[in-house]
C-alpha positions as protocol buffer text, in pm:
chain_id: "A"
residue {
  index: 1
  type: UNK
  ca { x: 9514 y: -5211 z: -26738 }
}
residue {
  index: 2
  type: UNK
  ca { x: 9549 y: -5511 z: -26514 }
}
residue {
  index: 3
  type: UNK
  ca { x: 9685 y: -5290 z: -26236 }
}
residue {
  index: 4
  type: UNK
  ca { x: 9405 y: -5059 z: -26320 }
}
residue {
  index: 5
  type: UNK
  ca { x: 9111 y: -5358 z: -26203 }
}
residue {
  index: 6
  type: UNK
  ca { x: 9293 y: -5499 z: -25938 }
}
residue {
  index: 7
  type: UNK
  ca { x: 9303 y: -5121 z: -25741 }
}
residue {
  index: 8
  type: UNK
  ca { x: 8924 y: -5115 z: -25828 }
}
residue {
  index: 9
  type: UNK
  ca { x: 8855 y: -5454 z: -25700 }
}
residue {
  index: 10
  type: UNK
  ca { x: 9051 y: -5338 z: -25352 }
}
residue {
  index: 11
  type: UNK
  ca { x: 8819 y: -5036 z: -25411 }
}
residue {
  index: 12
  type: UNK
  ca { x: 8466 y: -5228 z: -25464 }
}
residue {
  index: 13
  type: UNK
  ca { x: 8516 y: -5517 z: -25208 }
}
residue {
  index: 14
  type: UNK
  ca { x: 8598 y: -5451 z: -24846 }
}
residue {
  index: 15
  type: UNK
  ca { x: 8635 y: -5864 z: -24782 }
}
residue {
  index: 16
  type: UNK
  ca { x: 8940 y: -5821 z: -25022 }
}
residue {
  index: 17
  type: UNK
  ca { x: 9119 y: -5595 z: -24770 }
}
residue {
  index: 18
  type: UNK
  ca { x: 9178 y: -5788 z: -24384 }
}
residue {
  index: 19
  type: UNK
  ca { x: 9140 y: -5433 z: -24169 }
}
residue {
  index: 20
  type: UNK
  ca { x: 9199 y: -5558 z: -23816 }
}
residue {
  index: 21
  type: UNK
  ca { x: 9184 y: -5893 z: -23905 }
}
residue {
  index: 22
  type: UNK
  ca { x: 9396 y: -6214 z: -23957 }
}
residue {
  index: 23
  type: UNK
  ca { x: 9339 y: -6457 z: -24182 }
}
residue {
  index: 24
  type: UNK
  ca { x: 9298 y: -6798 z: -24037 }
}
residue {
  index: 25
  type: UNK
  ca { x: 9426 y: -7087 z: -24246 }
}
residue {
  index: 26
  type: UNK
  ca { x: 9077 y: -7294 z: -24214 }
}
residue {
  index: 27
  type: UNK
  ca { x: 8886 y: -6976 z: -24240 }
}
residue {
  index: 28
  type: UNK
  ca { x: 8718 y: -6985 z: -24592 }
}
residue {
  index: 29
  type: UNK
  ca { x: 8712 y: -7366 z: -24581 }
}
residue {
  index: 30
  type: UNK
  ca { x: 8539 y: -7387 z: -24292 }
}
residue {
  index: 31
  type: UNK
  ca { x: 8272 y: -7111 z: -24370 }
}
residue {
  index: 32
  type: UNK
  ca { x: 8497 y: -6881 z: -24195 }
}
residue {
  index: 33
  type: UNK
  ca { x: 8399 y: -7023 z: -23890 }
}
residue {
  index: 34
  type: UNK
  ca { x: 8637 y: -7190 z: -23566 }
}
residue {
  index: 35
  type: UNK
  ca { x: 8686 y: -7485 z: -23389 }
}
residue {
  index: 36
  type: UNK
  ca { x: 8704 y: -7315 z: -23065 }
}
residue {
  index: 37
  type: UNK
  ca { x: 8763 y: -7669 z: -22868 }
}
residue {
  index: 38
  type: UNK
  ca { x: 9075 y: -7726 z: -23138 }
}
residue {
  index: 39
  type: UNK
  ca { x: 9191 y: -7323 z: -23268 }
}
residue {
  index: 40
  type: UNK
  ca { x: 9495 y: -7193 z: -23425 }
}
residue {
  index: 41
  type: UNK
  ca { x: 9741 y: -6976 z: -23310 }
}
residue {
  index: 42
  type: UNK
  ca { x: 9518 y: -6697 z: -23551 }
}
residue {
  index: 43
  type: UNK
  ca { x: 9221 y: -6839 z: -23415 }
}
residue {
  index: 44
  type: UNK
  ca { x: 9349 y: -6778 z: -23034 }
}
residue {
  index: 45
  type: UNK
  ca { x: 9426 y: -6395 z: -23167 }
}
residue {
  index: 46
  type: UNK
  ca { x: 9121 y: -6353 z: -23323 }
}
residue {
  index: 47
  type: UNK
  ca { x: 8885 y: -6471 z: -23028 }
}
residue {
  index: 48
  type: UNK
  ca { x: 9110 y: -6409 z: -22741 }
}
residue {
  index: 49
  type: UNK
  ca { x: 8964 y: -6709 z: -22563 }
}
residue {
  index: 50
  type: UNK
  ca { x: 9149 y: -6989 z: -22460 }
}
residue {
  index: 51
  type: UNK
  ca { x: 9133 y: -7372 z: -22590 }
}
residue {
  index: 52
  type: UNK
  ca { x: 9487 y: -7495 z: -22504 }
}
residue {
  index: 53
  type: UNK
  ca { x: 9576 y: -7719 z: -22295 }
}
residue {
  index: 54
  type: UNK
  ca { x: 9803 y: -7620 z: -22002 }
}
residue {
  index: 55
  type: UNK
  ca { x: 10138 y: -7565 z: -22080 }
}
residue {
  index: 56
  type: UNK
  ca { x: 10062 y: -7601 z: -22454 }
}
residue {
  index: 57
  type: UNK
  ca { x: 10219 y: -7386 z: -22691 }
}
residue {
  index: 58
  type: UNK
  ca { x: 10200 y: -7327 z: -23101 }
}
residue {
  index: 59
  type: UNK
  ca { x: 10345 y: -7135 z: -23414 }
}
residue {
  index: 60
  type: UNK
  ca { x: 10215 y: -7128 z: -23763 }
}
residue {
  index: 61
  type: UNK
  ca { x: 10306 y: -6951 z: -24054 }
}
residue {
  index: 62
  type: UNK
  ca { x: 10084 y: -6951 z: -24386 }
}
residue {
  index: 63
  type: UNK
  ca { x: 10052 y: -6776 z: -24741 }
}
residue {
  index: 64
  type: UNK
  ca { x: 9695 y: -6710 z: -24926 }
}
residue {
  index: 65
  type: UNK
  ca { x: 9627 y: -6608 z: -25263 }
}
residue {
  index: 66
  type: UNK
  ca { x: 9311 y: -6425 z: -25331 }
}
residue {
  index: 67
  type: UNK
  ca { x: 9126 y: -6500 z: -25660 }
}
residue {
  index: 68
  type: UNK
  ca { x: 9452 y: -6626 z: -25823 }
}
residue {
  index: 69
  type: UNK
  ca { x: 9556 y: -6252 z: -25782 }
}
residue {
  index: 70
  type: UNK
  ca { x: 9936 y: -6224 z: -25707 }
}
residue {
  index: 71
  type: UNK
  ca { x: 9914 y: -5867 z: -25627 }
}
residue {
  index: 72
  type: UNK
  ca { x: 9611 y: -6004 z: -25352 }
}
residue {
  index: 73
  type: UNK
  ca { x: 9883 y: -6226 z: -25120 }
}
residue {
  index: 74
  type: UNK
  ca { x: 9884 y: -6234 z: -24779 }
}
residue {
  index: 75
  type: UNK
  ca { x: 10158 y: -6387 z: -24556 }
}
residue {
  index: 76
  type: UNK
  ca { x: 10095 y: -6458 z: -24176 }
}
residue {
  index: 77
  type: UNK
  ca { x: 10282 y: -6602 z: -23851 }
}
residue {
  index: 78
  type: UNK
  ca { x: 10118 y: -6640 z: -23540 }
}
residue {
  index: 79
  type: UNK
  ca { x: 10193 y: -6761 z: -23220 }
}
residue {
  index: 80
  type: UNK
  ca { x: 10041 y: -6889 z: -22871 }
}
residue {
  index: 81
  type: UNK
  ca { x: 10084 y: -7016 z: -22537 }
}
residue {
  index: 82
  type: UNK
  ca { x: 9891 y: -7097 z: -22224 }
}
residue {
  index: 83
  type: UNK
  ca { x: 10064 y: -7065 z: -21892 }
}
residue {
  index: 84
  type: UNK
  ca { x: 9840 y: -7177 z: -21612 }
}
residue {
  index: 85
  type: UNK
  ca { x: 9501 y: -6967 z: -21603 }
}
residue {
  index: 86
  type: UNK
  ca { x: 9679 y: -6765 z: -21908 }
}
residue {
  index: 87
  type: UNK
  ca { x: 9675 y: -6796 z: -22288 }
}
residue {
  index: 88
  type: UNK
  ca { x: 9830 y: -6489 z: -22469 }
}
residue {
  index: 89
  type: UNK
  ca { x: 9872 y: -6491 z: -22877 }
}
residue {
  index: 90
  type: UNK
  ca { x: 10064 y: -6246 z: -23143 }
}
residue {
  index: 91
  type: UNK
  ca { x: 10049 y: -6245 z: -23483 }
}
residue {
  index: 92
  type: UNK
  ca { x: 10191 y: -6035 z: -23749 }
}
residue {
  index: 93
  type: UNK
  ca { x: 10042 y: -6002 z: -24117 }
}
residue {
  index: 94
  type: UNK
  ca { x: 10144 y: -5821 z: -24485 }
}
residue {
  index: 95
  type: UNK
  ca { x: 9834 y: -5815 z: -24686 }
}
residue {
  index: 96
  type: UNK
  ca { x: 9929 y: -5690 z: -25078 }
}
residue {
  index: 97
  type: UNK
  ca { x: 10246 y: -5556 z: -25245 }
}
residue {
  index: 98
  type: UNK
  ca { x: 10416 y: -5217 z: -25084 }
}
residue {
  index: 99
  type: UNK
  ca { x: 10456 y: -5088 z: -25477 }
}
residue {
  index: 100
  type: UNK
  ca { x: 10080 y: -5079 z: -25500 }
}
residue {
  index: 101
  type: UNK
  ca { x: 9893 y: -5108 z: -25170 }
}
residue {
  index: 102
  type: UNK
  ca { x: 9954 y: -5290 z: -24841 }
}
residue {
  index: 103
  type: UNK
  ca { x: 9810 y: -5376 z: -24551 }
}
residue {
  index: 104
  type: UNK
  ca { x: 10078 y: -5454 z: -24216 }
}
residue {
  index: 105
  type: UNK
  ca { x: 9926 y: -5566 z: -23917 }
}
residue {
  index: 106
  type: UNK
  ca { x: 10037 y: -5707 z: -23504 }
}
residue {
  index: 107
  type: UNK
  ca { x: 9785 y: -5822 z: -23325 }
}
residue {
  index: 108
  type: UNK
  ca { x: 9804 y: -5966 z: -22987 }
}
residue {
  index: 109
  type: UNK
  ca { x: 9558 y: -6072 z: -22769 }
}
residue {
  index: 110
  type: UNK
  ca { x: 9552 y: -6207 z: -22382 }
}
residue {
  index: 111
  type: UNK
  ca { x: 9239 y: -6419 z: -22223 }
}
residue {
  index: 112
  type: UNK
  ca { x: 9206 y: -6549 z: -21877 }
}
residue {
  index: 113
  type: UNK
  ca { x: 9034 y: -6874 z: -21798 }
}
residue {
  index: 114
  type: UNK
  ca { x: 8816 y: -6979 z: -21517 }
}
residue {
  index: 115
  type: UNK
  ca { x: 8630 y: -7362 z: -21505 }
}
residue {
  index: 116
  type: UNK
  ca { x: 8422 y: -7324 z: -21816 }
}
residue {
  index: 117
  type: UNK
  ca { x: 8400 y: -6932 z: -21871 }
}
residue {
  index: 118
  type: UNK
  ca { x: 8695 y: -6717 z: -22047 }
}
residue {
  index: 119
  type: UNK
  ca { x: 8725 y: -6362 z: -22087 }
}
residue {
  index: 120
  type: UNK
  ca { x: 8994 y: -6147 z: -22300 }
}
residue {
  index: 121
  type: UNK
  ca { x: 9143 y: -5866 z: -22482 }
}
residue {
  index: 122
  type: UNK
  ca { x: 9290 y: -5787 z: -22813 }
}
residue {
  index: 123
  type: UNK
  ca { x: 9531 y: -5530 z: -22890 }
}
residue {
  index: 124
  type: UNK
  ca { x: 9575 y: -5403 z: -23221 }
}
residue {
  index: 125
  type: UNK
  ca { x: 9811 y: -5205 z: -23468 }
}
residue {
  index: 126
  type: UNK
  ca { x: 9795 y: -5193 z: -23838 }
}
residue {
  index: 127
  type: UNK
  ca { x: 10013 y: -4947 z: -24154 }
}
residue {
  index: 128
  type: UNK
  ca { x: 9889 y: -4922 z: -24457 }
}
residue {
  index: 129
  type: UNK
  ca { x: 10094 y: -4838 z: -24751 }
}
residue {
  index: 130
  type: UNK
  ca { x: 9994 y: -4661 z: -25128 }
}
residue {
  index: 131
  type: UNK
  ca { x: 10323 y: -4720 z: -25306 }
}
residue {
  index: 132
  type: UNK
  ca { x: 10633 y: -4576 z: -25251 }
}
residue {
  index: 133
  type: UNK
  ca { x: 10608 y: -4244 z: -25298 }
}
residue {
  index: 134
  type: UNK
  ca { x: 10295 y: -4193 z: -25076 }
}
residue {
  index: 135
  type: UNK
  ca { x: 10410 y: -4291 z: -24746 }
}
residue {
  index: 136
  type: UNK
  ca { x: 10201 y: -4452 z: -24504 }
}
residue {
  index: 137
  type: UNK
  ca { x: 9922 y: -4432 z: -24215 }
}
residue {
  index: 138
  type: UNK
  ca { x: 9843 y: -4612 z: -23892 }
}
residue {
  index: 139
  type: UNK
  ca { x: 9578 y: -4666 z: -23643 }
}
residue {
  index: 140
  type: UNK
  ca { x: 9556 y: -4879 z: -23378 }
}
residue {
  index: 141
  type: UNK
  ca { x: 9224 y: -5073 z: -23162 }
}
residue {
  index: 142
  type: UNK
  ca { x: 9113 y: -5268 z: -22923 }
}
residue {
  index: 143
  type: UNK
  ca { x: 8871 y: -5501 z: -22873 }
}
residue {
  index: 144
  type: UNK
  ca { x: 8674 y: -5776 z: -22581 }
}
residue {
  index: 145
  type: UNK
  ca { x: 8585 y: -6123 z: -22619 }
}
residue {
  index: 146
  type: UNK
  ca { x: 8418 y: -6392 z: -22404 }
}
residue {
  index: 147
  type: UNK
  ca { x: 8375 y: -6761 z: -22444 }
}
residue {
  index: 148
  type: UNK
  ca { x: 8205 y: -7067 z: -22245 }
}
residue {
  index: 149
  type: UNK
  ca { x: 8208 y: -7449 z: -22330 }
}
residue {
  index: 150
  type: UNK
  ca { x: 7980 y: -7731 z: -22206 }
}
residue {
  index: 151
  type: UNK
  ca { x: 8064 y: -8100 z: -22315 }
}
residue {
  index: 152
  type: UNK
  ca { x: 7858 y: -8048 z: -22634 }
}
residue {
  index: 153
  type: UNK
  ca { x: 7898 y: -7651 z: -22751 }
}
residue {
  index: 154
  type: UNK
  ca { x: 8169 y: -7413 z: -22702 }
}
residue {
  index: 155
  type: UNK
  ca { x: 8042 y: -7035 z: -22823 }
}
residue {
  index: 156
  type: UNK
  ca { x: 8274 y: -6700 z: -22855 }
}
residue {
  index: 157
  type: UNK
  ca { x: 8156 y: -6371 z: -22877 }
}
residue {
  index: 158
  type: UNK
  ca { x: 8406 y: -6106 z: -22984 }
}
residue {
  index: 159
  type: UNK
  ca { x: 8352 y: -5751 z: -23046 }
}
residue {
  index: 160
  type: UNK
  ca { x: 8637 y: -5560 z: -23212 }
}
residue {
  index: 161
  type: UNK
  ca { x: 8753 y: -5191 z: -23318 }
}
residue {
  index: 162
  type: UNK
  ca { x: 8571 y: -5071 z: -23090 }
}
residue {
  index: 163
  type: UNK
  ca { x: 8766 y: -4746 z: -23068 }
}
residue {
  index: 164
  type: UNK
  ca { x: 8624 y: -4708 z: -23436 }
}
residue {
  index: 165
  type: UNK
  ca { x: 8986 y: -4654 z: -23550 }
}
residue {
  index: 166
  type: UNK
  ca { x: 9092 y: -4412 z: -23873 }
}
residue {
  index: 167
  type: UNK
  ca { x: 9351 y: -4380 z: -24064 }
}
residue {
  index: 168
  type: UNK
  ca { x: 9319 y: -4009 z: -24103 }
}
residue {
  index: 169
  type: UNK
  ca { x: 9144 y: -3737 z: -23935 }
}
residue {
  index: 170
  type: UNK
  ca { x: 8805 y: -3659 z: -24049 }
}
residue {
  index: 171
  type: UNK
  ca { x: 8890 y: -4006 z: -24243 }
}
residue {
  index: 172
  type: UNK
  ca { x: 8580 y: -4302 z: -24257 }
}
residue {
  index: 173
  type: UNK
  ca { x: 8632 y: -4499 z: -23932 }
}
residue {
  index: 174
  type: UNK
  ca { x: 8683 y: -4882 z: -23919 }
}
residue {
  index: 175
  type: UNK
  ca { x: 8338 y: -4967 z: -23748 }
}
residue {
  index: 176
  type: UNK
  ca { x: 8329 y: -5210 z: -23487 }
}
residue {
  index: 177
  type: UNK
  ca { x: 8245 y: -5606 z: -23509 }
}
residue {
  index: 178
  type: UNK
  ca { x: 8057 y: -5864 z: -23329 }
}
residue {
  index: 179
  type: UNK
  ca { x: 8088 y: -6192 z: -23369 }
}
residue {
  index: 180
  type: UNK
  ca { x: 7924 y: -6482 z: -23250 }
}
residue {
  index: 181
  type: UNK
  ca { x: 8117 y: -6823 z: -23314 }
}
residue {
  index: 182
  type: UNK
  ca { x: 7957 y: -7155 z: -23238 }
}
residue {
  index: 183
  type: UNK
  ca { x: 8102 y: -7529 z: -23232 }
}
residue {
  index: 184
  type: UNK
  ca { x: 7915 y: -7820 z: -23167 }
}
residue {
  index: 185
  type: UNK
  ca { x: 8076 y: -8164 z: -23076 }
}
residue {
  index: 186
  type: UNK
  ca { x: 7932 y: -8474 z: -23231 }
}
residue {
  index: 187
  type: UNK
  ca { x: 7933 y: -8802 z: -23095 }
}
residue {
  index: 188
  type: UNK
  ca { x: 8169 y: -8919 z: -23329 }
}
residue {
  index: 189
  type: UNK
  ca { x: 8513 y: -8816 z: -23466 }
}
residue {
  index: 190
  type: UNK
  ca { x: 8325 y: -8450 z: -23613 }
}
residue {
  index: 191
  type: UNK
  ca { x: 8219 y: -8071 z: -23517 }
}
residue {
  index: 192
  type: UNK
  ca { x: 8021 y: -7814 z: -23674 }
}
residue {
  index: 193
  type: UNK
  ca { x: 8147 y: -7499 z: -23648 }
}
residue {
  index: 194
  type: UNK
  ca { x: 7893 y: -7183 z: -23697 }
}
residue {
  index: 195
  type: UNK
  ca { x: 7946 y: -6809 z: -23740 }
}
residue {
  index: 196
  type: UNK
  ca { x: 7744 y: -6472 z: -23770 }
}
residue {
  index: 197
  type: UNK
  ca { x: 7933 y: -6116 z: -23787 }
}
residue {
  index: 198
  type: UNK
  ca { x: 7731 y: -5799 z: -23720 }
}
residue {
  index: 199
  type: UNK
  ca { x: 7892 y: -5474 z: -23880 }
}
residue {
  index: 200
  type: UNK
  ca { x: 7724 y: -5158 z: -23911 }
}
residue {
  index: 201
  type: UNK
  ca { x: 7676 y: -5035 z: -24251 }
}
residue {
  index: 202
  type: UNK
  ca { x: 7746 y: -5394 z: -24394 }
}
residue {
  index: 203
  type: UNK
  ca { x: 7531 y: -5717 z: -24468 }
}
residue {
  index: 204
  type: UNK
  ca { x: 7547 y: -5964 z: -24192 }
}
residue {
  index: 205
  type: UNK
  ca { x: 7802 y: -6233 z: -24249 }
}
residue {
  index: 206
  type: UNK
  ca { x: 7648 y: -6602 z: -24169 }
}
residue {
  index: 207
  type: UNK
  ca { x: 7881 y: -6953 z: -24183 }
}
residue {
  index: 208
  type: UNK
  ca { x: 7856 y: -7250 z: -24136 }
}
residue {
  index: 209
  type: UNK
  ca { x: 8114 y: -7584 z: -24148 }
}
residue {
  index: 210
  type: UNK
  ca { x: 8198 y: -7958 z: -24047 }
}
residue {
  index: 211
  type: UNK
  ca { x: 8544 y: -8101 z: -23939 }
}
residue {
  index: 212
  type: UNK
  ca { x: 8554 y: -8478 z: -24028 }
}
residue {
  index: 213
  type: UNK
  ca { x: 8864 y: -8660 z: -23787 }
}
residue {
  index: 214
  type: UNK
  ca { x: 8934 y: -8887 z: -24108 }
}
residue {
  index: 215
  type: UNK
  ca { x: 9211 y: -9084 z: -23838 }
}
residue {
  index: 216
  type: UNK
  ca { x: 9439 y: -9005 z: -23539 }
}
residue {
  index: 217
  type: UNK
  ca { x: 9665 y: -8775 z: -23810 }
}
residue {
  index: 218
  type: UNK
  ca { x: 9450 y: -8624 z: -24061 }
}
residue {
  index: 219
  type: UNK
  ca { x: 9114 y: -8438 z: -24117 }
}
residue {
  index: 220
  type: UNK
  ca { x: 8882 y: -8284 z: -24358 }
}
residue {
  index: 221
  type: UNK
  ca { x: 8660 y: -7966 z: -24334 }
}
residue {
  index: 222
  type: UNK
  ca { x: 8433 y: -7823 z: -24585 }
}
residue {
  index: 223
  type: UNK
  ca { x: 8218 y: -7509 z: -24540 }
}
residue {
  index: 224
  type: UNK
  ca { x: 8029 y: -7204 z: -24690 }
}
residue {
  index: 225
  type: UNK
  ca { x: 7981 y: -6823 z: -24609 }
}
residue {
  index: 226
  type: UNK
  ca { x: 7805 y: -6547 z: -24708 }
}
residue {
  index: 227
  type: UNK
  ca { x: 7858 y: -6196 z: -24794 }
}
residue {
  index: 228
  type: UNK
  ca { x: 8031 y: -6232 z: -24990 }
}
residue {
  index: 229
  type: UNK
  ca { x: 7924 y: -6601 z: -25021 }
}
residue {
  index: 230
  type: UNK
  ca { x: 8218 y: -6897 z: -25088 }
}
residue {
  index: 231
  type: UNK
  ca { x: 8237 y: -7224 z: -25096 }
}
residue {
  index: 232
  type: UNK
  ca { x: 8561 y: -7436 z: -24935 }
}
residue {
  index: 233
  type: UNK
  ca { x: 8710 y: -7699 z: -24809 }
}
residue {
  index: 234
  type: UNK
  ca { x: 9022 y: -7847 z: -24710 }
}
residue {
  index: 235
  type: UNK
  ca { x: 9232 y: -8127 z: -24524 }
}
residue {
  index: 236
  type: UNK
  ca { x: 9498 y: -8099 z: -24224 }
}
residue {
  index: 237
  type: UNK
  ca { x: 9749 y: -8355 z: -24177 }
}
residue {
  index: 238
  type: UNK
  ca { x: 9966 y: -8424 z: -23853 }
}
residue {
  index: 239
  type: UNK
  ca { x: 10320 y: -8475 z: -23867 }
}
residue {
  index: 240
  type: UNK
  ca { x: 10587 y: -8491 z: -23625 }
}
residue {
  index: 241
  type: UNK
  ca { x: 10601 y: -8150 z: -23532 }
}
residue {
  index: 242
  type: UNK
  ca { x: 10282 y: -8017 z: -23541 }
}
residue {
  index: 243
  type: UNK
  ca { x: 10045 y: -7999 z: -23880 }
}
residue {
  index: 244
  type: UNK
  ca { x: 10006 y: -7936 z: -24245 }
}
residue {
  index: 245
  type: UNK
  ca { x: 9691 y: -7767 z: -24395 }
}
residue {
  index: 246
  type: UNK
  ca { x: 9584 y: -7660 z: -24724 }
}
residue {
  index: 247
  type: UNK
  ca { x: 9194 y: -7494 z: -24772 }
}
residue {
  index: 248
  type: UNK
  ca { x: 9051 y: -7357 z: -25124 }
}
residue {
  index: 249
  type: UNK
  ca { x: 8749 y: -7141 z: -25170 }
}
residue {
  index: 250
  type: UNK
  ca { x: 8523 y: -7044 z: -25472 }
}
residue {
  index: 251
  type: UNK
  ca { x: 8356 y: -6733 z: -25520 }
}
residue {
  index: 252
  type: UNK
  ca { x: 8093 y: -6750 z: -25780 }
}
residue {
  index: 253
  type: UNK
  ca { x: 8222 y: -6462 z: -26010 }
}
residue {
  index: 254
  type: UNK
  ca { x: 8602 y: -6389 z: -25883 }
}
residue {
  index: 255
  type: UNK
  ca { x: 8732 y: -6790 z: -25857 }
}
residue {
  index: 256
  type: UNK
  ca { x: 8951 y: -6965 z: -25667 }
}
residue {
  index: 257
  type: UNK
  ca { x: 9174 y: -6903 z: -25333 }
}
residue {
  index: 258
  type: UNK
  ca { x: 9451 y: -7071 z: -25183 }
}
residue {
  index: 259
  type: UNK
  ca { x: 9579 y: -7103 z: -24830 }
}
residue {
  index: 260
  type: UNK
  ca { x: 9865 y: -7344 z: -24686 }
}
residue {
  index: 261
  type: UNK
  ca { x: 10008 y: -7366 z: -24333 }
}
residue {
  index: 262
  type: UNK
  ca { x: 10270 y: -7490 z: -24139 }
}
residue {
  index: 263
  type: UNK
  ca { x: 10225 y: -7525 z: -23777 }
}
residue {
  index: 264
  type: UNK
  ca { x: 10440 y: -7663 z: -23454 }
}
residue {
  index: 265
  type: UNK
  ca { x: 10274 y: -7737 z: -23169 }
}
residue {
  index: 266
  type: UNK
  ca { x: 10419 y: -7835 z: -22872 }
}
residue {
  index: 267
  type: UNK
  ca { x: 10403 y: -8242 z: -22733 }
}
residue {
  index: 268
  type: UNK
  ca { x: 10137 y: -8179 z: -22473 }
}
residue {
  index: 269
  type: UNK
  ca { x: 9927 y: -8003 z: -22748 }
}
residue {
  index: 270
  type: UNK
  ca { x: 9992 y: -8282 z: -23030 }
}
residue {
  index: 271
  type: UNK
  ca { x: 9879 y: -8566 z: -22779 }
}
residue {
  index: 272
  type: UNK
  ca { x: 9575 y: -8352 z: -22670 }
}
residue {
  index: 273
  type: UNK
  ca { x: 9482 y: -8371 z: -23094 }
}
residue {
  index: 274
  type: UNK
  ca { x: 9540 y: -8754 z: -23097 }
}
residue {
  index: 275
  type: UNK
  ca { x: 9263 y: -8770 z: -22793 }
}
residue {
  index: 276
  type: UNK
  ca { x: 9035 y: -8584 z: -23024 }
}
């Protein structure tokens, strides 16, 4: 029975299931919004803008639990780098258990930086599994972003499967999304980080969070979305090689998830962060 209502809930919810996406570790606890002037390897995938320093490079890995759900966990790595003009970002992602259903995506994406103004691509390929005895199916996507950043706002705008991708002929396509992400810089040691997602057929998502720089090593975001609509937060903490985070959200009726993350990032990165 309990493996009866957790297919139905993958049935009834389409947040529950990632598609084309990656799950960022600040995501729910920041409204599911980004800090474009500070992102995450995920965040770099996701966008395909830039926001690293030159020469800068990161990896994180991280594990979320949906609604308490064990048969709901996700595991993620992701990686980035910026070589002169160039960022480019991969990440790879299992979303559920391959005895019941499973998501498996790589997603890479490349942007290209000039003064203030970024443009860039993603690439992406995902499986998905129904148990063992019903093989599997793959499609693949693409999708354009483009960013700016003034010494107040930094805004995204990425559109994605736009090929409208299926998983089987004649099968309901993945429809395309645009999304607008906005960061504002305070004048102290904060940012508020904004979001709206435009999918046909589907409620507009809205999102909106604040990063508090609690010191040089350590800060704390909180945030809320809609559709469905959560409430989060969490902390990140620096150490030596790069950064610990944990965020929780709360859906009214479904409860609690969990994400934690490991990252390294690179010296030239970590000193940029203690300049923040």
């Amino acid at each position: 029975m309990r493996r009866t209502l957790k297919i139905l809930l993958l049935c009834v919810l389409p947040s529950v299931a990632f598609a084309f996406d990656v799950h960022d570790s600040r995501a729910g606890g920041l409204g599911r919004g980004v800090l474009l002037s500070h992102p995450t390897a995920v965040n770099l995938v996701n966008t395909a803008t830039d926001g690293l320093s030159r020469g800068a490079g990161m990896f994180e890995a991280g594990y979320y639990r949906r609604y308490e759900l064990a048969d709901l966990d996700y595991l993620f790595v992701a990686g980035a780098w910026r070589y002169r003009q160039m960022t480019m970002a991969v990440a790879a992602s299992q979303f559920g258990k391959t005895d019941l259903y499973a998501e498996q995506l790589l997603k890479g994406a490349v942007a290209i930086s000039y003064r203030r103004l970024s443009l860039g691509m993603m690439l992406s390929a995902m499986q998905v599994q129904f148990g063992s005895g019903y093989g599997s199916l793959r499609a693949a996507t693409v999708g354009f972003a483009g960013g700016v950043s003034t010494s107040k706002f930094t805004a995204a705008l990425s559109s994605d499967n736009l090929t409208s991708p299926q998983l089987i002929d004649g099968g309901a396509p993945y429809e395309a999304t645009h999304t607008l992400f906005v960061e504002y810089h305070g004048v102290e040691a904060f940012s508020f980080a904004g979001r709206v997602r435009v999918e046909n057929q589907q409620k507009p998502q809205f999102g909106l969070g604040q990063s508090i720089r609690l010191s040089g090593r350590s800060a704390f975001f909180w945030g809320v979305g809609t559709a469905p609509i959560e409430y989060g937060g969490g902390i990140e903490i620096d150490i030596p090689f790069g950064a610990v985070s944990y965020a929780a959200t709360i859906h009214p009726v479904l409860g609690l998830s969990q994400t934690v993350t490991l990252a390294w990032k690179s010296r030239h990165d970590r000193k940029e962060r203690d300049d923040f």
